[in-house]
C-alpha positions as a printed Julia matrix, in Angstrom:
268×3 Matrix{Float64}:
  -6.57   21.44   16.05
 -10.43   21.03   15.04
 -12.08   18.03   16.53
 -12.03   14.8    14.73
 -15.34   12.88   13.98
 -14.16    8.69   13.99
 -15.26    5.75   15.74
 -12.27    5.3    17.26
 -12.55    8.86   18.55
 -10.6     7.95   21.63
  -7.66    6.61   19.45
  -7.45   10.24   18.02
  -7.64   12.24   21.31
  -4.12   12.06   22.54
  -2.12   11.19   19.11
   1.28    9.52   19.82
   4.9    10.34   17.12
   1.84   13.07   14.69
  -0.34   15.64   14.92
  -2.88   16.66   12.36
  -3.1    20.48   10.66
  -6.19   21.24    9.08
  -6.17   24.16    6.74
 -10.23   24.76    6.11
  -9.17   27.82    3.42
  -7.13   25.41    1.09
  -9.38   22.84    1.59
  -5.89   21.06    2.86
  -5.02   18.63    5.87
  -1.95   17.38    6.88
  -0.71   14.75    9.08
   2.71   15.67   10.32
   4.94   12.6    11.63
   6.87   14.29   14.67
   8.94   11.92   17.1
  12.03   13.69   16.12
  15.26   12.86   14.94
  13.79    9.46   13.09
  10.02   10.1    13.59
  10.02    6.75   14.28
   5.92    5.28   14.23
   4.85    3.0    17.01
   2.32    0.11   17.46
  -0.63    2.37   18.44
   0.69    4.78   16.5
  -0.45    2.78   13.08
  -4.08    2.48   15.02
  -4.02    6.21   15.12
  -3.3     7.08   11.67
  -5.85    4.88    9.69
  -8.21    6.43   12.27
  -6.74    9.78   10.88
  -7.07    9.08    7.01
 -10.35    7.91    7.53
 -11.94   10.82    9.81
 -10.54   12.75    7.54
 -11.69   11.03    4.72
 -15.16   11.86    6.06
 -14.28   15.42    6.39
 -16.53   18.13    3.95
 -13.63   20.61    4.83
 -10.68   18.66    3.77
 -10.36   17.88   -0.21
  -6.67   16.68   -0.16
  -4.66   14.93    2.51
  -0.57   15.64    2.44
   1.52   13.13    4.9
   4.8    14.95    5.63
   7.36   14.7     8.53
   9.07   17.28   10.83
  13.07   17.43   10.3
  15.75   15.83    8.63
  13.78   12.51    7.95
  10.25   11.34    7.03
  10.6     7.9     9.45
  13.15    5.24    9.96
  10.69    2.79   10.03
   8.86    1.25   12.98
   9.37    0.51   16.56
  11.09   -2.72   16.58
  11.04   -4.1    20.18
   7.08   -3.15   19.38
   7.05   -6.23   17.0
   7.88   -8.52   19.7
   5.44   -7.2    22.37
   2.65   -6.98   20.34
  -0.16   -9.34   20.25
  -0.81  -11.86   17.1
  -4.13  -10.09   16.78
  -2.94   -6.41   16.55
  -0.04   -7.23   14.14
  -2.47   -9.06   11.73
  -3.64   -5.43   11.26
  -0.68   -4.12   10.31
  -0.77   -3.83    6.49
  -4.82   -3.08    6.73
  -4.28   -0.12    8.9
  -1.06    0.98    7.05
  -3.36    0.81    3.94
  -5.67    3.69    4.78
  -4.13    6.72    2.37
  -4.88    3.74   -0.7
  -8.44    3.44    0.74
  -9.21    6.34    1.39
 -11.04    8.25   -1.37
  -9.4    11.5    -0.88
  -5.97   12.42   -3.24
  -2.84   11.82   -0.89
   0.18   12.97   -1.43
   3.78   11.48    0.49
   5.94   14.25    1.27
   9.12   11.85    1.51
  12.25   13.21    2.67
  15.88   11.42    3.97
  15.39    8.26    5.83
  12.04    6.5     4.52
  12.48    2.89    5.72
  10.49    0.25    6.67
   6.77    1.26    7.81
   7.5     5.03    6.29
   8.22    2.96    2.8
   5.1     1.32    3.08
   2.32    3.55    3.97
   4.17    6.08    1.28
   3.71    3.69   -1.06
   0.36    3.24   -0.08
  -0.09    6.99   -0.7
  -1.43    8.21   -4.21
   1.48   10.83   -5.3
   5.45   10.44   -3.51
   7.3    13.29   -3.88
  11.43   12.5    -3.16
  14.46   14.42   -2.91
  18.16   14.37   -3.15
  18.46   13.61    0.53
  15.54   10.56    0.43
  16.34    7.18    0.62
  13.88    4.14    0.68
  14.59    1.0     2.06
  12.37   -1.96    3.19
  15.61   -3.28    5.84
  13.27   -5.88    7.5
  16.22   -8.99    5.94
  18.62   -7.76    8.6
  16.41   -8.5    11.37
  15.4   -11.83    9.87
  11.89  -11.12    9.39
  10.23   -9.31    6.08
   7.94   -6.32    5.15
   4.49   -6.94    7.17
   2.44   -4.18    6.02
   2.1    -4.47    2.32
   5.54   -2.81    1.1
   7.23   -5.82   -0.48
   3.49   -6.37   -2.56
   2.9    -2.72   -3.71
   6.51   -2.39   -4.65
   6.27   -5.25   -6.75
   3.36   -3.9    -8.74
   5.41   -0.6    -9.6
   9.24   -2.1    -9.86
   8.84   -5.67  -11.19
   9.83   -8.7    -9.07
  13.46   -8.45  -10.0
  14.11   -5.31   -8.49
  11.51   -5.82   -5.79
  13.92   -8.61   -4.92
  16.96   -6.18   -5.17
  15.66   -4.14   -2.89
  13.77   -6.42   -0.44
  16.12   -9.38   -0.09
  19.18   -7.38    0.07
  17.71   -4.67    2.52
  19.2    -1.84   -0.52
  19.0     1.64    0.13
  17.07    3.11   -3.35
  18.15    6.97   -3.31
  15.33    9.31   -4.3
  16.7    10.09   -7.67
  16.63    6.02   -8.33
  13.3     5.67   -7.26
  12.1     8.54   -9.46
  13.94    6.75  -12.66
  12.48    3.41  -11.22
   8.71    4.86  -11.42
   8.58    5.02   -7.49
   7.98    8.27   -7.05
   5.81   11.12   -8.64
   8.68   13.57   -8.71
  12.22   14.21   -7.54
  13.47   17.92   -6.46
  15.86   19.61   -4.51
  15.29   19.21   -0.77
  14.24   22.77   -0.2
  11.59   22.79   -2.96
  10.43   19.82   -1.39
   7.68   22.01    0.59
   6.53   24.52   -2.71
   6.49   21.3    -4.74
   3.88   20.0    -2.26
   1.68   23.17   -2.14
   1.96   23.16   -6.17
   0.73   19.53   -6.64
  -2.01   20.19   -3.92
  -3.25   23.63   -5.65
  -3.05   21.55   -8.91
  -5.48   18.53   -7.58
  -7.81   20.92   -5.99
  -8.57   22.72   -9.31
 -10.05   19.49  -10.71
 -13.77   17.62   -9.98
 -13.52   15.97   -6.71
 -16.31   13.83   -7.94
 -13.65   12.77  -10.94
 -10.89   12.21   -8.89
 -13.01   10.16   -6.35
 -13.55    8.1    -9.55
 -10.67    7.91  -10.61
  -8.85    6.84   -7.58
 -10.89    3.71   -7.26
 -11.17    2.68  -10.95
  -7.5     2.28  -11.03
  -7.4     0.99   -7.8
 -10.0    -1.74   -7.97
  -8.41   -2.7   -11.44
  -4.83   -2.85  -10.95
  -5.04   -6.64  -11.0
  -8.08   -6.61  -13.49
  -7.94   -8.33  -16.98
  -7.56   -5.85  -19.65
 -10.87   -6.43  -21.13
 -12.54   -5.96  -17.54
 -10.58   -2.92  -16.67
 -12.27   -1.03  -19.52
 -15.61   -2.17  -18.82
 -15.69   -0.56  -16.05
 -14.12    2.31  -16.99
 -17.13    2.54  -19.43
 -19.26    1.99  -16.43
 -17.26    4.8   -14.58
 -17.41    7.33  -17.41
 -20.8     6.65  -18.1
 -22.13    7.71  -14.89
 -19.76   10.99  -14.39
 -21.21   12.11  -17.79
 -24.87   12.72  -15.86
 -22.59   14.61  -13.27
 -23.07   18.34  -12.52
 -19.26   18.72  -12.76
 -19.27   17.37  -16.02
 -21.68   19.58  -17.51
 -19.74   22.34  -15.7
 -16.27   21.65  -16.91
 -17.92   21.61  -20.7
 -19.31   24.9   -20.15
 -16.29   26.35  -18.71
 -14.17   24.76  -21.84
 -16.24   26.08  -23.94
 -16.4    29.52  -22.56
 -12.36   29.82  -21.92
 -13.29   30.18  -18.22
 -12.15   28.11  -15.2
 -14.01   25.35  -13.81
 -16.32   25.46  -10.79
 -16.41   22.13   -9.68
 -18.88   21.03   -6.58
 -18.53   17.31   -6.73
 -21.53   16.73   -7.5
């Protein structure tokens, strides 16, 4: 694996339950969840992986970031005696670090498949693009240890199910299978387990064939406006479109439309 540039370089030398693949020719990393049979994530483990998203968020090699997970399941969730050895201060960074793939400003796509419970719920959901199959099922379970999602899931899943099915599913501890959650708006797309892999490389060919400049843009417009007034949300969209019109990119994907040739974006 290629060395890692982050502050918390140390945090990334010897990574605990992951490991990262870094594919320089598609332009491609990947951070692979591997603590087999559950790939269950630990305390320092959730250190370790905003450290990841945002070293390699800071990467000129890497354009799009998949998070996928060795064997039958993406995660069962967290370490659970962790929650009780862990000091006030570190757990009131839970959600923050489990919110790196929504900060950073890199496309990131959840490769979700069986068991996605708990933590593995919420930093999917914090991902950009959740791909599910007919083996996946999502569950925030935290009710039957008498505590509740700590790391943003209960919030985000509100904003994309409603609060009456957000309380379905968080105050009954319910099991959403992936075709459900696909129906439900929860996740990007829903395929057979073993296409679960070419449906990945598709989307992430797809996404790299457009401005990164754009989709930087994009990502934090909608982002930053999710819980904007209407009237605010297009202003700065105005703002935002204004500003990618003076882009090289721009100019270049004109050209190209106009002469019926693909796009050579920089992102610039």
């Amino acid at each position: 694996m290629a060395t890692l540039q982050h502050p918390l370089a140390d945090a990334l030398s010897s990574l605990d339950g992951f490991r990262i693949d870094i594919q320089e020719g598609q332009q491609r990393a990947d951070i692979v969840l591997c603590r087999p049979p559950f790939n269950i994530i630990s305390m320092g483990q959730r250190d370790q992986l905003r450290a990841a998203f945002e070293a390699l968020d800071a990467d000129p090699r890497v354009r799009i970031i998949v998070l996928r997970a060795e064997g039958e399941h993406f995660s069962s969730g967290g370490d659970i005696r962790g929650f009780l050895e862990a000091s006030p201060e570190h757990v009131s960074k839970l959600a923050w670090n489990i919110a790196a793939p929504a900060r950073c400003s890199k496309p990131v796509i959840a490769a979700n498949q069986g068991y996605c419970f708990g933590v593995g719920f919420e930093i999917s959901l914090a991902c950009d693009f959740r791909i599910c199959t007919d083996t996946t099922l999502y569950a925030l379970p935290e009710q039957k240890l008498g505590q509740i999602p700590g790391s943003g899931g209960s919030a985000r899943l509100q904003k994309i199910v409603g609060i009456t099915r957000t309380k379905d599913i968080v105050m009954r501890s319910r099991r959403i299978p992936g075709a459900q959650a696909y129906d439900w708006g929860v996740a990007t797309e829903y395929v057979p387990t073993q296409d679960l892999g070419a449906t990945v490389d598709a989307l992430v060919k797809e996404l790299l064939s457009f401005s990164p400049l754009a989709q930087r843009t994009a990502k934090r417009l909608l982002n930053e406006t999710e819980d904007a007034l209407l009237t605010t949300a297009i202003e700065l969209e105005g703002h935002c479109y204004s500003r990618l019109r003076t882009s090289d990119d721009f100019r270049e994907g004109v050209e190209a439309f106009h002469q019926k040739r693909p796009a050579g974006f920089k992102g610039s």
